[in-house]
Each structure stands twice: as C-alpha cells, then as structure tokens.
C-alpha positions as CSV (number, residue, x, y, z in Angstrom):
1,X,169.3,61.5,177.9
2,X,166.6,59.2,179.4
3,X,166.2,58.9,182.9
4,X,163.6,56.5,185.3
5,X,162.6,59.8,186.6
6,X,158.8,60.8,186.0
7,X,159.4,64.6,186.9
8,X,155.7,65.4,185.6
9,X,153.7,61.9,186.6
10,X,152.4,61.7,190.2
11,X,152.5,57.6,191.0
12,X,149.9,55.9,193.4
13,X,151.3,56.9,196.8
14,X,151.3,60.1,195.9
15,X,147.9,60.5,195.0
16,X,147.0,58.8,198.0
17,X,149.2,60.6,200.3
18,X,147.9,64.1,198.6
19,X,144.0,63.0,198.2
20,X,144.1,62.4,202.3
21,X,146.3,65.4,203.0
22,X,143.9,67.6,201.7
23,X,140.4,66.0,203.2
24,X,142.5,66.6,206.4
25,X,144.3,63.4,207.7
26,X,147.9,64.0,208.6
27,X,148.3,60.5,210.5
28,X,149.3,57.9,208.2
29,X,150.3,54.6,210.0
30,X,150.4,52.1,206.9
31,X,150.5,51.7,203.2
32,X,150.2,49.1,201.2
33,X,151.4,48.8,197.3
34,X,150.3,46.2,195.3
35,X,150.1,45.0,191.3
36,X,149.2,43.2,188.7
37,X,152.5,42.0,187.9
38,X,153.6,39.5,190.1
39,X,156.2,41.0,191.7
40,X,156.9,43.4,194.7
41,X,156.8,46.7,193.4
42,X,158.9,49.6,195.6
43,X,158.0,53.2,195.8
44,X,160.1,55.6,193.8
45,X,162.6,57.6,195.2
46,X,160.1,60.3,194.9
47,X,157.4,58.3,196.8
48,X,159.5,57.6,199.6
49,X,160.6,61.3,200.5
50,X,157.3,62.4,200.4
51,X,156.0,60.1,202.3
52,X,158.7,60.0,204.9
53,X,158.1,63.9,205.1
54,X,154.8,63.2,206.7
55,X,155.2,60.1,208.2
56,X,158.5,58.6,209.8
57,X,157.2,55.7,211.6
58,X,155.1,54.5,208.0
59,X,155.2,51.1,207.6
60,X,155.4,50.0,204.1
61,X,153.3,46.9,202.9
62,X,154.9,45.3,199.4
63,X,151.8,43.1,198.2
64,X,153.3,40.4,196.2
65,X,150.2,37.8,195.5
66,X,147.8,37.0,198.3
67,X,149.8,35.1,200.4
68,X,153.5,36.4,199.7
69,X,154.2,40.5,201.3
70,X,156.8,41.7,202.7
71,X,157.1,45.0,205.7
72,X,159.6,47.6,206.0
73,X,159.5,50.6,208.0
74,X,159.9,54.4,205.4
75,X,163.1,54.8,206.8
76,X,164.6,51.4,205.6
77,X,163.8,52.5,201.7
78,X,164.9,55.8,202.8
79,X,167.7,55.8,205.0
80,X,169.1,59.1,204.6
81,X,166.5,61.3,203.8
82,X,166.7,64.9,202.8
83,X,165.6,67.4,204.7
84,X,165.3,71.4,205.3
C-alpha cells in the first residue's frame, strides 16, 4: 500500500523547528515556506502538529513567487489538533 506519508523523512519545517529548538529558542512567531515550483506549498500534516505543539499563535507564510503569498495562522491548517 502506498501512502503520502514520509514516516522516516524530516521535511524543512522540521529541521528548522528542531535545529532552533535545540540552540535554545522556544519562541517562534513566523515561518515562511517557499519553492521552486511555482506554487504554494503547505506543510504536511506532520509539519503542522509539530509546529503547533510549540507554537499556537505561528503564523504561517506560503511564498508563492515574489509578489504573490498568502498568511494563515497554525491553527487554520490544523484546526483540531491532537493533543495529550
């Protein structure tokens, strides 16, 4: 069975959110995603718990070209987030 699910990748936000983590920042305000294909590319479902986990106010930046983004707060992508 194939699935869209990268259960042993780690994408972008990720790496960006974990490379911060660990020098010690734990206030994230923004992030912006951006690529070469010409269109807006969303954070996986993945992406967006993590990130919500340590930041519930993150505003999301989608980076289309240099004029064309759009804004949407974590909890739009994620409206009903799991949690423990």
């Amino acid at each position: 069975i194939e699935c869209a699910s990268f259960s042993l990748t780690i994408c972008a936000e990720r790496a960006a959110f974990s490379k911060a983590i660990t020098e010690g920042e734990l206030n994230f305000e923004a992030i912006a995603i951006s690529s070469n294909q010409g269109k807006y590319v969303f954070p996986c479902g993945a992406c967006r718990q993590f990130m919500i986990e340590f930041a519930e106010e993150l505003t999301v930046i989608l980076i289309k070209s240099e004029k064309e983004y759009k804004t949407f707060k974590i909890k739009e992508l994620l409206p009903n987030n799991f949690s423990i």
